[in-house]
Every structure is written in structure tokens, then in C-alpha cells.
C-alpha positions as CSV (number, residue, x, y, z in Angstrom):
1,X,11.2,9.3,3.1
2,X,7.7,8.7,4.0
3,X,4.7,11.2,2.8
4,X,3.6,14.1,5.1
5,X,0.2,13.5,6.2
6,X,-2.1,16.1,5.7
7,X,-5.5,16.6,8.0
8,X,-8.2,18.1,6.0
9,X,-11.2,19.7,8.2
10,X,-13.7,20.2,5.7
11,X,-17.6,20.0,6.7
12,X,-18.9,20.1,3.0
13,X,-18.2,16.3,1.6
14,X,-17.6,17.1,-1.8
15,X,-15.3,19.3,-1.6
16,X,-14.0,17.2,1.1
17,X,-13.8,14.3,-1.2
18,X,-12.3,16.2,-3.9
19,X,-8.9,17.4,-1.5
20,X,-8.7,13.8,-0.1
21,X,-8.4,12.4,-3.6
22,X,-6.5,14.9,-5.1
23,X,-3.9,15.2,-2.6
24,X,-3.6,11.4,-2.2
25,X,-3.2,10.8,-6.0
26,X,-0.6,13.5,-4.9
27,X,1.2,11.1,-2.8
28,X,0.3,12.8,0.8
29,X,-1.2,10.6,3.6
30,X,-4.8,12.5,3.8
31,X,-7.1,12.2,7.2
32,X,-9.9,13.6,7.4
33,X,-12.1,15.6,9.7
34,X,-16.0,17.1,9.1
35,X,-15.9,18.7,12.3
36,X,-13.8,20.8,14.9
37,X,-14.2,17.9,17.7
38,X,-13.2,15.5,15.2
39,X,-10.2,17.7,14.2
40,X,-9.3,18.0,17.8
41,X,-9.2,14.2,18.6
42,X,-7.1,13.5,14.8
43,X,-4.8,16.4,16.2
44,X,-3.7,14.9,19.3
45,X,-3.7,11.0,18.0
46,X,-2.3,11.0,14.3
47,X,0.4,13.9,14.4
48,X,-0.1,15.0,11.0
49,X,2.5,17.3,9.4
50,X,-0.2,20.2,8.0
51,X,-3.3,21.2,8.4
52,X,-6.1,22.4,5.9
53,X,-8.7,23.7,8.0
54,X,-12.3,25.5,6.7
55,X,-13.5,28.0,9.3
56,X,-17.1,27.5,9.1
57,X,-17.6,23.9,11.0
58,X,-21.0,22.8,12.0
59,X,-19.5,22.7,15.8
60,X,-17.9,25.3,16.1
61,X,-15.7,28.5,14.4
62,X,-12.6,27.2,12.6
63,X,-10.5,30.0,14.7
64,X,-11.0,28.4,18.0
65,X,-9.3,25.2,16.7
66,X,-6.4,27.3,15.0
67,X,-6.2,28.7,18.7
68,X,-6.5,25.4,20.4
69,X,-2.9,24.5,17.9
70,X,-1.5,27.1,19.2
71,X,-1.7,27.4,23.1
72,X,-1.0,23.8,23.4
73,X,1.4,22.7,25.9
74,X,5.1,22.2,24.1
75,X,5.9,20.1,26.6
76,X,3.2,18.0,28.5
77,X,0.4,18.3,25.6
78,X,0.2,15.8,22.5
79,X,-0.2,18.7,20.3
80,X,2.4,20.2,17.9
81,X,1.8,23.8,18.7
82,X,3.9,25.1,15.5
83,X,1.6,22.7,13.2
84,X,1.8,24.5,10.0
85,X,-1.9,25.5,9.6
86,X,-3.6,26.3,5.9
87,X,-7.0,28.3,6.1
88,X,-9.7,27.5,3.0
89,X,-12.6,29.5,3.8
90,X,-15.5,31.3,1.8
91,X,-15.0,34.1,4.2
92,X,-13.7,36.7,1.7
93,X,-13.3,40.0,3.5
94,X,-10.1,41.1,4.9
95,X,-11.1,41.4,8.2
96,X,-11.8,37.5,8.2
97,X,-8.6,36.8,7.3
98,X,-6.6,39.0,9.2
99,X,-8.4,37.7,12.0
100,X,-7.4,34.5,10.9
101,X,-4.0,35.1,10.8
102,X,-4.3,36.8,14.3
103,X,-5.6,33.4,15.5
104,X,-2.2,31.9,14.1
105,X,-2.7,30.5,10.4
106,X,0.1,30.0,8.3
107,X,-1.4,30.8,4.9
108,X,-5.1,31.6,4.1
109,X,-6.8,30.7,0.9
110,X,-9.8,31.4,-0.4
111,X,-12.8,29.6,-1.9
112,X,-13.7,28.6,-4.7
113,X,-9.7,28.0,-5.4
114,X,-7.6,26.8,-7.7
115,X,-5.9,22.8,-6.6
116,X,-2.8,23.2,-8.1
117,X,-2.1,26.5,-6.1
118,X,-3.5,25.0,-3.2
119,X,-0.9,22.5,-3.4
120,X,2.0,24.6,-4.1
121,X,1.9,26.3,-1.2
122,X,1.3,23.3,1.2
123,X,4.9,22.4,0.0
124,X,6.4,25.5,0.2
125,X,4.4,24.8,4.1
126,X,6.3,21.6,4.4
127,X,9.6,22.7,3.4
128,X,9.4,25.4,6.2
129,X,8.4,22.6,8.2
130,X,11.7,20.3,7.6
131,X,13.7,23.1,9.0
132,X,11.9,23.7,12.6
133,X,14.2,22.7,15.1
134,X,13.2,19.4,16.6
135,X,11.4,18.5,19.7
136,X,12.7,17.3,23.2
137,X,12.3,13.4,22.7
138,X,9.2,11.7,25.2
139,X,10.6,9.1,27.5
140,X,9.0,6.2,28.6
141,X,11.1,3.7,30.4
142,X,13.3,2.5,28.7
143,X,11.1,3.6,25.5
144,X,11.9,7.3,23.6
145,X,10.3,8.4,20.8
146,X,10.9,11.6,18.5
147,X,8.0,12.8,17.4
148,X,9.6,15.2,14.7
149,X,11.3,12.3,13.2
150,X,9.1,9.4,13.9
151,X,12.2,7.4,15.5
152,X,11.5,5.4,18.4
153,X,13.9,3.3,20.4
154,X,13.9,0.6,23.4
155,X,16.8,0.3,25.4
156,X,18.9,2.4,23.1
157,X,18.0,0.4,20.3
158,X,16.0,2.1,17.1
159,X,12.7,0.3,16.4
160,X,11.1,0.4,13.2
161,X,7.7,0.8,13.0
162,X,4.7,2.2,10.5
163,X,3.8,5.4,10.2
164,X,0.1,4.2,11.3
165,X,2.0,2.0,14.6
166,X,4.0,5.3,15.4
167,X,0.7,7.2,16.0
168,X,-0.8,4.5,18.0
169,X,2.7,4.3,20.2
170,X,2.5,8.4,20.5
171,X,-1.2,8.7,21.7
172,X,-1.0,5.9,24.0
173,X,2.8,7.8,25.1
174,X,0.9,10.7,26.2
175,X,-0.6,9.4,29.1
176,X,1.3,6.2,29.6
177,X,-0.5,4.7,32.5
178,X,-4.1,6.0,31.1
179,X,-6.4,3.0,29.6
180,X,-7.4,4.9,26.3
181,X,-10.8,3.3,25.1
182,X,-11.4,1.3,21.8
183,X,-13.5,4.4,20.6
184,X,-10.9,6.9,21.6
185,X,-8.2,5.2,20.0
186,X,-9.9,4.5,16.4
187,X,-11.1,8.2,16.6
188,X,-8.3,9.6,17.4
189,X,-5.5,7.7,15.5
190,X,-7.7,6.6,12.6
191,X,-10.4,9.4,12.7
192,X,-13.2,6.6,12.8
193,X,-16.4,7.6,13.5
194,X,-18.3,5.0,13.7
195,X,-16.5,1.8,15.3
196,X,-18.3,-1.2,13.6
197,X,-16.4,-4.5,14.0
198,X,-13.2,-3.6,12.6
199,X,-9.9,-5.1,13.8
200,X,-7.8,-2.1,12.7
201,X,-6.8,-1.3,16.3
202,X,-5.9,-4.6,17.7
203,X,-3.8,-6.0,14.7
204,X,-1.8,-2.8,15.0
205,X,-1.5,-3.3,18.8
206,X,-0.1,-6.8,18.6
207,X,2.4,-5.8,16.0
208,X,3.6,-2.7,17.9
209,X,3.7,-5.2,21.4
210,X,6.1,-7.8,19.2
211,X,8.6,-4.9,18.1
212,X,8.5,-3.1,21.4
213,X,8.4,-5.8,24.0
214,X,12.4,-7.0,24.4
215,X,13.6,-9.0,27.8
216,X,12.2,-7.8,30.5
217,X,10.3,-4.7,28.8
218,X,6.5,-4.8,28.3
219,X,4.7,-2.2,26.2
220,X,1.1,-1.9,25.0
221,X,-1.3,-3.8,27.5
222,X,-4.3,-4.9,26.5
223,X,-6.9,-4.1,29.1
224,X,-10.0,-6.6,28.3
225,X,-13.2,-5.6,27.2
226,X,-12.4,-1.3,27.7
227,X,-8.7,-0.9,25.3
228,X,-5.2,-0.5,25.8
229,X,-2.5,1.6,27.5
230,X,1.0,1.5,27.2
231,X,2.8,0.2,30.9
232,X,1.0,-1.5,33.3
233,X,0.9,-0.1,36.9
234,X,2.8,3.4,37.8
235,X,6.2,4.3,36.4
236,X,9.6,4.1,37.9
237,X,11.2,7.6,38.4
């Protein structure tokens, strides 16, 4: 069973630091976000399975982004509207947290706080988690995906892939003729924010093209010099 990924959107980098290295020591895949836009752009390209989100971000109130989780689209968004979503705020008074509740937290904690609490009850988060019901599956083609599960087939055939390919395959899914951007891509699936010369991206693109490209299929097109999308040229109904 692979580790649920956890998004922490934290602007203060210690305590930042000190989540990311607890929780991975934890075993938990940890992504991290220091600001609601960054949040928003890990939200819709690395699917993780909680969220631990502070309210006071540097652009913007934390309450808008547990709102943006939760008026997504179901069906035609790339957000998981019943994310389960963990408030950590310094905002103490009852009011705040009612309000965040209102705005559609699961749990609310407060700071300072204790880790091994903290942790507790993102399982207890989780295990409410394993039994939502799933999601429609997302066709392409002849490509589905389940984004609950993380299963993807071609043709009717499963197709294993990483937990880092899956998110790649799902954000580029979303809009399957759109050419996504080298900067969107690396922000959004690997919450980069600075892109450098790294060669994350494409050595995850050619191995998700070898296991998805069978006969006559073709899947993640490199479009020179701007990114990638997933088909090339409009879809057959």
C-alpha cells in the first residue's frame, strides 16, 4: 500500500520544516506549500490524500482556499472536493474556528500543538478517507484512470505506474488536448518554485510515454520548447 501524501500549507518555514520532517520520518509523502496560490496549483496537480492548511497566508485567508476544496467541480474539475482538510492556526477564539468549520474543515487544531496529536488525528482523517465511495473513473481514449485508487489502464489493460507518474498522467488528463507549460507542470505536480535546470519533468514524461504508448496508442506529446500535453489534435467522441 503506498503512503498518503499529505500537503502542508504553512507560510512560517520552521514550523514548516518541522511537519515536513516529522511526518516524513512518519512515513507520509509530504508536499509543501508557503502560500494559498501555491496550495491551489499542488491541489489540482499532485492529488494529495489530506491537507494541513494554516489560515493566515501571506496571499490570502486560509478560508478562501478551504472554500475553493470545496465548490470544486466533482466532475469536470481536478479537484477532490471531499479532500479531508486539517486546520493549524494561531487563531484561538471560537468564532475563528467555527467559521472555519463553516468554510468546510474537517478538524481544526490549534497552535502551538502537540505533534503526536496532530498526527493521530490525520489517521483517524485517513481512515474516514478509505471508506468514501469512489469516484467516476476519467476517460481518455482508450486511457481510464481512477483517481481514488491510483489505477490506470490502456485498452483494458492495468498500467503500473509511480505515484509521482500518476500525478503527472492526472494533471495532464484534465485537459487532455491543453499544452500545460514546463513551469506549470513542475509547480503544480512537484510544487517547484523555482524551475532551474532540473530534468525532473521530462525523465518522468518519457517513462509515463513508454508504459502508456501500446500499438497504435500515443500518450504524452512533447510539444518543443513550451511542455507537454497528453493526445495530440482533438479527441474522438
Amino acid at each position: 500500500m503506498q503512503p498518503a501524501t499529505i500537503l502542508v500549507v504553512e507560510d512560517h518555514l520552521t514550523t514548516r520544516n518541522f511537519l515536513a520532517d516529522n511526518l516524513t520520518a512518519d512515513g507520509y509523502d509530504v508536499i509543501e506549500a508557503e502560500s494559498a496560490a501555491a496550495a491551489r496549483q499542488l491541489l489540482a496537480g499532485s492529488f494529495p490524500d489530506i491537507a494541513i492548511v494554516d489560515l493566515g497566508l501571506p496571499d490570502g485567508d486560509g478560508l478562501e482556499l478551504l472554500s475553493h476544496v470545496r465548490t470544486a467541480d466533482r466532475v469536470a474539475g481536478r479537484l477532490d472536493p471531499d479532500l479531508p482538510l486539517l486546520v493549524l492556526s494561531g487563531r484561538v477564539s471560537e468564532l475563528d474556528q467555527l467559521r472555519g468549520f463553516d468554510r468546510g474543515c474537517d478538524d481544526y487544531m490549534l497552535k502551538p500543538f502537540s505533534y503526536h496529536e496532530l498526527n493521530a488525528r490525520l489517521r483517524a482523517l485517513l481512515r474516514r478517507t478509505q471508506r468514501r465511495p469512489r469516484t467516476a473513473r476519467l476517460r481518455v481514449g482508450s486511457l481510464e484512470l481512477d483517481s481514488q485508487s491510483r489505477q490506470v489502464w490502456v485498452g483494458g489493460e492495468p498500467v503500473s505506474l509511480s505515484k509521482k507518474e500518476f500525478a503527472l498522467l492526472r494533471a495532464l488528463a484534465g485537459e487532455p488536448t491543453k499544452v500545460f507549460t514546463r513551469e506549470e507542470l513542475l509547480r503544480g505536480v512537484w510544487g517547484f518554485m523555482a524551475m532551474g535546470q532540473t530534468r525532473t519533468l521530462d525523465s518522468h514524461a518519457f517513462r509515463l510515454r513508454q508504459k502508456l504508448n501500446r500499438g497504435e496508442n500515443r500518450f504524452v506529446i512533447n510539444v518543443w520548447g513550451i511542455g507537454y500535453r497528453l493526445v495530440d489534435g482533438s479527441l474522438e467522441s
